[in-house]
Structure formats: C-alpha cells, structure tokens
matplotlib code that plots the C-alpha trace (Angstrom):
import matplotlib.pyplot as plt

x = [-11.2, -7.8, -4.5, -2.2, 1.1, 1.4, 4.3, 5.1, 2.4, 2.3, 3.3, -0.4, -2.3, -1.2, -2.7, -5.9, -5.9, -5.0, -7.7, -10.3, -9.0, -9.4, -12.6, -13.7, -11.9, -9.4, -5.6, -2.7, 1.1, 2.7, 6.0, 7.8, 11.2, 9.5, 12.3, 12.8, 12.0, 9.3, 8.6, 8.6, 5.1, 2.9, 4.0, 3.8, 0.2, -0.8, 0.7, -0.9, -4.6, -3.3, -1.7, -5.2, -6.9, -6.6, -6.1, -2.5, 0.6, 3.8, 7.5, 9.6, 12.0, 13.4, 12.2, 15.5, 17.3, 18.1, 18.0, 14.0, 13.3, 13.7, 12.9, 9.5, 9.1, 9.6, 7.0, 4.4, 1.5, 2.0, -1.4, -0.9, -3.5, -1.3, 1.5, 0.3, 3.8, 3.3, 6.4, 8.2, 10.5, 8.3, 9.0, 9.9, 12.4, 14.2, 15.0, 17.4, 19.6, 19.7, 18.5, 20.3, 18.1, 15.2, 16.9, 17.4, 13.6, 11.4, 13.6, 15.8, 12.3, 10.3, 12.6, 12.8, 8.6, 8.7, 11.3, 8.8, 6.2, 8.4, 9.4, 6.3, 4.2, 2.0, 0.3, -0.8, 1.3, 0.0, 2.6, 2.2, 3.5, 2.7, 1.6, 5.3, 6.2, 3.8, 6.3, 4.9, 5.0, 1.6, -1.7, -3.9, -5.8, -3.1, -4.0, -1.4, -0.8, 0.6, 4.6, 6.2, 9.7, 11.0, 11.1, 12.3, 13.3, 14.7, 11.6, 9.9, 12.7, 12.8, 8.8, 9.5, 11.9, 9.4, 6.8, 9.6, 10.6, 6.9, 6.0, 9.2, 7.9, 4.7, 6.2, 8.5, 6.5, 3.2, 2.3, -0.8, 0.3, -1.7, 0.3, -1.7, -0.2, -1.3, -2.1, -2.1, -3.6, -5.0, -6.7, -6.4, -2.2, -1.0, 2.4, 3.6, 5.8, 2.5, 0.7, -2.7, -0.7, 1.5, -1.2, -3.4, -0.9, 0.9, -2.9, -3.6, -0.5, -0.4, 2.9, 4.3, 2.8, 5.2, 4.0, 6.3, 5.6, 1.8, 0.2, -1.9, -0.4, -2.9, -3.5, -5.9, -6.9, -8.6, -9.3, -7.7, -10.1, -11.4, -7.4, -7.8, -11.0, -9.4, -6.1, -8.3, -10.3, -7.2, -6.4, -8.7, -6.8, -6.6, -3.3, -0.9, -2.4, -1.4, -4.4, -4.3, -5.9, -6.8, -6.6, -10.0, -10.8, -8.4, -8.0, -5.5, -3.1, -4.3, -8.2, -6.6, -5.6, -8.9, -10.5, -8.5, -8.9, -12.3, -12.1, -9.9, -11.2, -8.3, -6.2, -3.0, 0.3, 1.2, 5.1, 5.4, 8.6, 10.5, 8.8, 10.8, 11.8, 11.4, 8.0, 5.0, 2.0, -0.5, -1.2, -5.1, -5.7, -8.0, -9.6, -11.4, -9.6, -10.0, -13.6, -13.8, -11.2, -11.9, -15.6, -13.7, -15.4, -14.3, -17.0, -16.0, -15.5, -13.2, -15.4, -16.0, -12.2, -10.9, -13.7, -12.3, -8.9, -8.9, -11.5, -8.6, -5.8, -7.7, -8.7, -4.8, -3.5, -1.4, 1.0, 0.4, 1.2, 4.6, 5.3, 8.5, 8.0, 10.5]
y = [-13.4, -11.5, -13.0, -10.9, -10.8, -10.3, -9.7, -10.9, -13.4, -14.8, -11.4, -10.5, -8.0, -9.9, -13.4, -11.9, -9.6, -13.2, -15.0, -12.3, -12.2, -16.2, -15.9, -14.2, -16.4, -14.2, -16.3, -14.8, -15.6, -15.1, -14.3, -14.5, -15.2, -16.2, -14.6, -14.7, -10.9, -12.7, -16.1, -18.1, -20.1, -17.2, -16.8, -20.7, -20.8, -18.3, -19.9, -23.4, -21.4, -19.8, -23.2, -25.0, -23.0, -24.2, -21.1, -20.2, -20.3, -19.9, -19.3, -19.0, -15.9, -12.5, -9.4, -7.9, -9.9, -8.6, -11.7, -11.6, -9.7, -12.7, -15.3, -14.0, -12.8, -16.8, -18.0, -15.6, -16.0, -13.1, -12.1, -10.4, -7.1, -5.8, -6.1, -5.5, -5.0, -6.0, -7.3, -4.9, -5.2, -3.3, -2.2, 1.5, 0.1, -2.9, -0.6, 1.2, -2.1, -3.2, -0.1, -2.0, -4.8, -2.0, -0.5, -3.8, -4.8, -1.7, 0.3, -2.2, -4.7, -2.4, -1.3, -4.7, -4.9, -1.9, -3.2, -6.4, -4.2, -1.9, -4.2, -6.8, -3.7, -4.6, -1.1, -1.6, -1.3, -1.0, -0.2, -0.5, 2.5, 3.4, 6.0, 6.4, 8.5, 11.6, 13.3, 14.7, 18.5, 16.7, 17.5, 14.5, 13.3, 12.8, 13.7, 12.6, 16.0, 16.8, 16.8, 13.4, 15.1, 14.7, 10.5, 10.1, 6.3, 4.4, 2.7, 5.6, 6.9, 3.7, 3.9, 7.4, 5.9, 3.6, 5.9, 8.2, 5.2, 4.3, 8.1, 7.9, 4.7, 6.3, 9.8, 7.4, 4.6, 5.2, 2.9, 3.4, 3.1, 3.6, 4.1, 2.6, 4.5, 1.9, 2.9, 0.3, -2.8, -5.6, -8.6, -12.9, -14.4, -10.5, -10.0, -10.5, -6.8, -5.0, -3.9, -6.1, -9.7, -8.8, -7.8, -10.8, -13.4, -11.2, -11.4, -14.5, -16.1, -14.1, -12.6, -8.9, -6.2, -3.9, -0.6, 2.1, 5.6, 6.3, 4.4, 7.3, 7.4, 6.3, 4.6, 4.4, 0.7, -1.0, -5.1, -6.7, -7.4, -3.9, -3.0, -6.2, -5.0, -1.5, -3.1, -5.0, -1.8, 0.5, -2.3, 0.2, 2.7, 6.1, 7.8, 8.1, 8.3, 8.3, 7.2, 6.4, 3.2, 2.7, 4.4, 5.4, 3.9, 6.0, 4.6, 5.0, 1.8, 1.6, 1.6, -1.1, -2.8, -2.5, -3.7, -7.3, -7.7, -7.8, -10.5, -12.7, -12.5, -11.9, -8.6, -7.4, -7.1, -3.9, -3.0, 0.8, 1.6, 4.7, 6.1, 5.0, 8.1, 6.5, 6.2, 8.8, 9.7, 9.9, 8.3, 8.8, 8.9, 11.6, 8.2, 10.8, 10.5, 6.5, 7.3, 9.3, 7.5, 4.2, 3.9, 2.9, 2.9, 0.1, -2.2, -3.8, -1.5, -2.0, -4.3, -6.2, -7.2, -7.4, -10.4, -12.3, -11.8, -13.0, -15.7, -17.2, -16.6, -18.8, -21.4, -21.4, -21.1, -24.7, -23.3, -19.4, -18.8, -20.0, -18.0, -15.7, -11.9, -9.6]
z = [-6.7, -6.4, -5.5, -2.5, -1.5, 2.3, 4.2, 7.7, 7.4, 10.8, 12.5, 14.6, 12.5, 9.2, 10.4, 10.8, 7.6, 5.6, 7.3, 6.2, 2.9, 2.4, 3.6, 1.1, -1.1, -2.3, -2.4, -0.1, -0.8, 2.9, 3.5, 6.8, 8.0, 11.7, 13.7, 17.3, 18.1, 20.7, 21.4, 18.0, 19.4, 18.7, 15.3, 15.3, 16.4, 13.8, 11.2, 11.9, 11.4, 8.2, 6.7, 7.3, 4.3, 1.1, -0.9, 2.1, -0.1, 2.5, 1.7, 4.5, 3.6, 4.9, 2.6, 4.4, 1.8, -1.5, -3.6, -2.3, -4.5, -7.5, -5.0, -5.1, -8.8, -9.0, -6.2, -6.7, -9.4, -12.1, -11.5, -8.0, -7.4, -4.7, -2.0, 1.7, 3.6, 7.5, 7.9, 10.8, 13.4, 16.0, 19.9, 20.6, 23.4, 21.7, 18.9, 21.3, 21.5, 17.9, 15.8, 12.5, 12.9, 12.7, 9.6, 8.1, 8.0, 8.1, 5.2, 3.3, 3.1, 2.5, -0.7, -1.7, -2.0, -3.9, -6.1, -6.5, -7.4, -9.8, -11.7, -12.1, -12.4, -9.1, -8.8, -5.1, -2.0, 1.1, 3.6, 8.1, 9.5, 12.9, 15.6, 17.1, 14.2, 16.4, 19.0, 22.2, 21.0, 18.7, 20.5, 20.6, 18.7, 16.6, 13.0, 9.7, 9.1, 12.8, 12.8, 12.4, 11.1, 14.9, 15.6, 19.0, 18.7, 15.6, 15.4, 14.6, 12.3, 10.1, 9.5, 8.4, 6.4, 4.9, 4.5, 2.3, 0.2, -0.5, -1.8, -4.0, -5.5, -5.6, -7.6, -10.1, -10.8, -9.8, -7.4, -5.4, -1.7, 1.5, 4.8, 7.5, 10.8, 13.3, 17.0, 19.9, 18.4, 20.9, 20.6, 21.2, 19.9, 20.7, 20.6, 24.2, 24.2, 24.4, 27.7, 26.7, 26.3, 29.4, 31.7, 31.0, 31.6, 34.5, 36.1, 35.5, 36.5, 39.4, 38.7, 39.4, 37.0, 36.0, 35.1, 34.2, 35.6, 37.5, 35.0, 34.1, 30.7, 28.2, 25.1, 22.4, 22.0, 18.8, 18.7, 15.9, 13.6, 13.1, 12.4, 9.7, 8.3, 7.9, 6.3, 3.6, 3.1, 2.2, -0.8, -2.9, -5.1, -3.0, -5.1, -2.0, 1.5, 5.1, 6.9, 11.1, 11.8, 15.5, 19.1, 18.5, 22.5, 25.0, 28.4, 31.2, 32.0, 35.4, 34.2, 31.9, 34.3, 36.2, 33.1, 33.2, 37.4, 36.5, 33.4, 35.0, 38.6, 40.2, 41.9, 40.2, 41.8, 40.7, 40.3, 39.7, 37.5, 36.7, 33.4, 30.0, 28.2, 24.6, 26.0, 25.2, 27.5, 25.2, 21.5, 20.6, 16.9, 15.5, 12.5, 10.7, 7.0, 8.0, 8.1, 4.6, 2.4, 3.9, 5.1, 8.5, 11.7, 14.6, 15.2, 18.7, 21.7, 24.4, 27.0, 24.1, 23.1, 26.5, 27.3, 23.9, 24.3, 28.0, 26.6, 24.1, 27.3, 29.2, 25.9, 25.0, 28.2, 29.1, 26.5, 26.2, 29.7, 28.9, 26.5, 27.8, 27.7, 25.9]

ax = plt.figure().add_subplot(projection="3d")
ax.plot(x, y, z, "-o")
ax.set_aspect("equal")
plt.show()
C-alpha cells in the first residue's frame, strides 16, 4: 500500500481524507501546527480518531517554517507517493485582520511542500485551493476556466498564489499537481466559522442566529466525505489540473436554516445583519471536469448530511456546544 504525506492533518477535510486512506491501509504522515484560528478542541477531537490507527504517524510542526522543509526529509519514510497539502489558513473575513498570517501559510507552506517534493523527487502534489478565488462578475456555476485574476479578499489572493507556485513547480520540475478548488464543505467536527457548525449549535443552544443580509444568498453544500473521497481520487496522475470539488447542492441560507429547525426540533432566533462586502451571493460549482478527470460524483445529498451532522452535534454535544465561535 502507498505511504502519504498530508498536511494540516487535523484541519476538517484532512481528518477525513486520512481516515479513508488508513482504511484502505495505505500509511499517512500528518503534519499540523494545531493553531488557534478556531477552537483548538476540534482539531483535538480529530486528532484523537486519527492517533487511534495504527498505520497515523504525527509530527507536530508548521509547513510556514523554512527549516520544515528538512524536518520532514528526516521524519518522513523515503518511499512517499505523494504530498496532499490541506494545511490553510481559511475564512474570507479573518483574512481582512491578519492577511500576513494568510500569506504565511497558504503561499510560504505551500512553497516549502514543493521544495519537499523538489528535492526528494515526490512527483505528486495535490494542493486545496478554493471557490473564493471566482469574483462576482463569474456566472454560476462557476467553471475553472471562469476569471479568478480579480481575488476580492487575501484569502482568495494567497490561494491564487498557491495555485501559481504549484504550476511553476509543475513547468520546472515536473510535478504532477491537482488543485482541488473546494466549495462550501459541511459535515460532523466542522469548523465552527462556517454557516452549517454555527447554525446547528446557535439552534440548538437556543442562541441568536446571526445572518448577514436577507439570507437569500446561497451556497452550494457537499458533506465531507464525498469532498474526502474526491481528494483521494485526484492522487492519480492528471499532468496539472484545476478541478472544483463541491457546491454541487445550492440552497438559500434561510432554506438552510429551515433545514436545521426541522432536525433539531426547535425555531431559530434569527438576527438579520448588514451584508459583509468580502462576502459573495452566490458560489455553485459547475463539477463537470470533477466528473471526467476524477470519476467524481457526490454520493450523499443534502437531507442526508444535515441529519448526520446534527446526529454527531447532539452525540458530542456536552463539550461541542462549548466550543466558542470565531
């Protein structure tokens, strides 16, 4: 069975891709510096699940850091089939207050993997981008050949950053990279920034919803493990390719929000705020290169994930309902 190298390891879409990777009994070297971007117990709880299978390896490390790049030509076996970078500082808002922070990770890391793979002649790279990079003048679905020249946050413009450094790497050195341009991702130990985490425990906690605008903005929601399965699947060798992964199930926030009243069994107190301008309306994904290159299609529909996701809120809830909310 192969051997991986995944950044970000206990980040939420990484957990999962390593879980599906050891079982199939392939061996995964996670890497994560568990910062405090969000509450440190998600990241916490994920781990715990990862460090229970016997074929986990875990280092504790930032790939923002240089000397990473030797730290990990010493930790990792020499027989590595590929790199699958899901480390990221993510959030379209918080990158407004710390945008270094953004450049830090998302480019200087994802240099430092590339290095990794440069020079131990690793000849995958699989690289999380994300849906931000399409600005509003794009008309949805989004497809990877609309205009993503224009970011309109430095989130946005660091993943573009990314994606740049990864085709270089690609052009010099001829790495195979897939960029995965994630849409809104959802599913049981989210990350408590996004509207699915917050809206479950706002509802069932019977606290204020804040909604910003109408909430008749809407997003394309996939469940976590179809993103996973997807992720695995782009670890065959496909050249260079940007691929969207996701937003295949477009909804309104407020039918969202429908959706978890009726889950949880209880009414929303909904907060209407003024609409964030780093914010977009729309982010459907046209999937249909996921589909060719990748034999992609998401397995669990919307109905589906919302029941398991407020299922594990209610399992986990004596400590995930204390978990604080960027």
């Amino acid at each position: 069975m192969a051997q991986y190298l995944l950044s970000g390891a206990a980040g939420f879409i990484a957990f999962r891709v390593a879980e599906l990777l050891m079982d199939a009994g392939h061996e995964v070297y996670g890497v994560d510096n568990l910062n405090d971007a969000y509450d440190v117990r998600l990241k916490e709880y994920r781990l715990a699940r990862l460090k229970s299978y016997p074929n986990f390896h875990f280092k504790k490390a930032d790939i923002a850091d240089r000397e990473i790049i030797d730290v990990l030509t010493e930790w990792i076996s020499p027989d590595i089939e590929g790199v699958i970078n899901l480390a990221a500082r993510a959030g379209v808002r918080t990158s407004l207050t710390d945008p270094w922070v953004y450049v830090d990770t998302n480019m200087t890391g994802t240099l430092n993997l590339l290095e990794l793979c440069r020079r131990q002649t690793i000849k995958k790279f699989v690289l999380a981008s994300t849906s931000s990079l399409y600005a509003e003048e794009s008309e949805p679905p989004f497809r990877e050949d609309d205009d993503t020249e224009h970011p309109l946050q430095p989130y946005a413009a660091t993943k573009k950053g990314a994606e740049a450094l990864a085709h270089a790497y690609h052009h010099l050195y001829d790495i195979d990279v897939s960029v995965l341009r994630y849409f809104t991702v959802y599913g049981p130990a989210g990350r408590p920034d996004m509207v699915m985490f917050r809206f479950c425990k706002w509802i069932a906690e019977g606290e204020p919803v804040i909604v910003n605008g109408d909430g008749e903005q809407s997003r394309g929601f996939t469940y976590l493990d179809d993103i996973a399965r997807g992720t695995i699947q782009a670890l065959k060798p496909l050249n260079y390719a940007l691929i969207n992964l996701g937003g295949h199930e477009v909804i309104t926030i407020n039918h969202l929000i429908q959706m978890l009243e009726k889950r949880i069994g209880q009414r929303a107190q909904v907060v209407h705020r003024t609409f964030h301008r780093a914010d977009v309306r729309t982010n459907q994904a046209d999937v249909t290169r996921a589909a060719e290159l990748l034999d992609w299609q998401p397995e669990v529909n919307l109905e589906a994930g919302v029941d398991r996701l407020v299922d594990w809120y209610m399992q986990e809830r004596a400590w995930a309902s204390q978990v604080e909310l960027p």
